[in-house]
N, C-alpha and C positions, 0 to 999 in steps of 0.2 A: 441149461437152466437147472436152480437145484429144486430142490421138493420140500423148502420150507415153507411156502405160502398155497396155502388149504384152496384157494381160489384158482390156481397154476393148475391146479390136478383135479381132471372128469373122467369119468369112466369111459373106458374106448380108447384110453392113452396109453402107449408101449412108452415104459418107464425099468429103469435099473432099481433096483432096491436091495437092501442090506436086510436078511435075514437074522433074528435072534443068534441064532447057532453059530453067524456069521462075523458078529460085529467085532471080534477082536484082530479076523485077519482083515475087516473090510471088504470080501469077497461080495463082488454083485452079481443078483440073478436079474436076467431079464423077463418081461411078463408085460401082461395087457391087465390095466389096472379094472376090478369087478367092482368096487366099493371103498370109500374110504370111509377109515376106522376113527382117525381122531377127527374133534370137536372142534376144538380151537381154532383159529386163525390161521397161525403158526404153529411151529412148535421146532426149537433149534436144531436139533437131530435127523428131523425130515417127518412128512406126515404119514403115518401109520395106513396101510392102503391092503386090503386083498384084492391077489392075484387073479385071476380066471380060471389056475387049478388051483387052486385055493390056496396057494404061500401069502404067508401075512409077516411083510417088512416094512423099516420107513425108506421111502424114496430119497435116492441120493444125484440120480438124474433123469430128468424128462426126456426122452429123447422123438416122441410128438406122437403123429396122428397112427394107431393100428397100423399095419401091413393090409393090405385088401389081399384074400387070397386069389390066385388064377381063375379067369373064370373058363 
């Protein structure tokens, strides 16, 4: 699933994302999404999301619900 529709992505979601620093190699980090940043709907690039340490990219893919750690 990709991370253009603002409705796709809640927090608590382990998502790929493309970093500022990042976007001309396309390199993705992965993270547990804390907040998301953009307003819109959409938006073509991916929606603007901080991380849970706090990296701020737009999502390039969803890949679903947290990891539960061990208990």
């Amino acid at each position: 699933m990709n991370g253009t529709q603002r409705s796709d992505i809640k927090p608590g979601l382990q998502v790929d994302i493309v970093l500022k620093q990042d976007q001309r190699t396309g390199r993705l980090t992965r993270g547990i999404v804390k907040e998301l940043l953009t307003r819109s709907g959409t938006h073509p690039h991916g929606i603007k999301v901080r991380l849970t340490d706090g990296q701020v990219g737009r999502v390039k893919n969803i890949i679903g619900a947290s990891p539960t750690p061990p208990a």
